[in-house]
N, C-alpha and C positions, 0 to 999 in steps of 0.2 A: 535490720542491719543491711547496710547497701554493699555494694563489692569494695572489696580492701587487698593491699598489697603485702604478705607475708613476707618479709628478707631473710634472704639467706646471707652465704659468704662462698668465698673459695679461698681455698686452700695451696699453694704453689712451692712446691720446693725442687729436689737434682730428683727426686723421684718420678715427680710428675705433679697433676691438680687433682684436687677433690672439689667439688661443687657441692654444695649442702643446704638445707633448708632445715635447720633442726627446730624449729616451732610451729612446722605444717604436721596436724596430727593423722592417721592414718585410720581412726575411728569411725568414720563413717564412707569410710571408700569401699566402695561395690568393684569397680571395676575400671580399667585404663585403656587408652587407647592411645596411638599415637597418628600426627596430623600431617601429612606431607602434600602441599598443594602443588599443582601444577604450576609452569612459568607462563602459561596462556590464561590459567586462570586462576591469580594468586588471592582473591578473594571467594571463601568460603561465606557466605550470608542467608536467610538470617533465621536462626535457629531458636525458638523459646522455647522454655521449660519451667514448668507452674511448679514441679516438683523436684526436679534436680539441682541439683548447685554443682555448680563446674569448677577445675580447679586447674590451671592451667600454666606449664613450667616450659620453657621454651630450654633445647638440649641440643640445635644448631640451627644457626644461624639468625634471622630474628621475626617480630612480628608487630604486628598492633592489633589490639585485643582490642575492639567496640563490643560495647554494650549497651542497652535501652530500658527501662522499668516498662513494663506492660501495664496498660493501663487498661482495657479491656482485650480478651485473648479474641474474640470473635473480632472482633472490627477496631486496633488497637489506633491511636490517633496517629498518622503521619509526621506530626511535630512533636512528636519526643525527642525529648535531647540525649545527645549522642555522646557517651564518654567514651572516652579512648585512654591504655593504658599499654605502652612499647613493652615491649619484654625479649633480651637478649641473652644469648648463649655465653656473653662475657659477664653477665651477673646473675648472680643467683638469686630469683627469687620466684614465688607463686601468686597469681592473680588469682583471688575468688570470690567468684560472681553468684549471690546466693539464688535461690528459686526465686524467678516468677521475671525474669529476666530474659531478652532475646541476644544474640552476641554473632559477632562474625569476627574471621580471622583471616588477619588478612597480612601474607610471607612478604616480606620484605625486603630477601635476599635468597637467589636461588638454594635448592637444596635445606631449606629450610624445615628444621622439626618440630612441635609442640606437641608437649604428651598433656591430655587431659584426664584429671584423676573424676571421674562420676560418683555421686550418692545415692543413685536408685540401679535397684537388683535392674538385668537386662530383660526383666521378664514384665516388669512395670512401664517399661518405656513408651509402647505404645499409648498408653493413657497420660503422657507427659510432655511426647515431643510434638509440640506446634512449627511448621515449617511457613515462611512469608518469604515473596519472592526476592531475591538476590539488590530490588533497588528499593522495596517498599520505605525505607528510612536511604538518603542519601550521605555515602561517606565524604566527606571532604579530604581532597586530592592534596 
């Protein structure tokens, strides 16, 4: 199964908003973190994970979510093709990107947050996370 976009909704009324995602399950989440890039360097690139599935909800401002299928982790080909998936603080929803997959993120408006939800305990990561450098695939501008 390749990455898919889970939808949410919001919610608005004199109280205020709820942002929701009620069919992102919470079953195999280890652990979260949240992502705030710099405005010198608003691309984070390029992270793969043979084992982890990322899950990723944007909570201000916005982003664009690239992703890659790995095709061999030691020497993976240069020409993979590059999906891209925006995700905004004005809608609710979750991008997730299963194992075996590389992905950068990349903030698209200062002060921008993406929280990532992980599927592998923090103690497995070393045996999971493959790092390639920041142009190894090129994003189109």
């Amino acid at each position: 199964m390749g990455a898919k976009v889970i939808e949410g909704g919001i919610f608005s009324d004199h109280r205020g908003r709820i942002s929701y995602v009620n069919d992102f399950s919470f079953k195999d989440i280890e652990r979260f973190y949240i992502i705030s890039n710099s405005d010198e360097n608003p691309i984070r690139a390029w992270q793969g994970h043979k084992l982890d599935a990322k899950n990723f909800y944007c909570i201000n401002g916005s982003f664009k979510i690239h992703f890659v299928k790995i095709d061999n982790w030691d020497n993976p080909s240069k020409d993979l093709h590059i999906e891209t998936i925006i995700v905004s603080a004005s809608e609710s929803k979750i991008v997730h990107i299963p194992a075996g997959y590389a992905n950068a993120v990349e903030s698209l408006e200062t002060d921008s947050k993406l929280m990532s939800f992980s599927t592998l305990p923090l103690t497995a990561v070393s045996d999971d996370d493959v790092r390639y450098a920041s142009d190894y695939w090129k994003i189109n501008e």
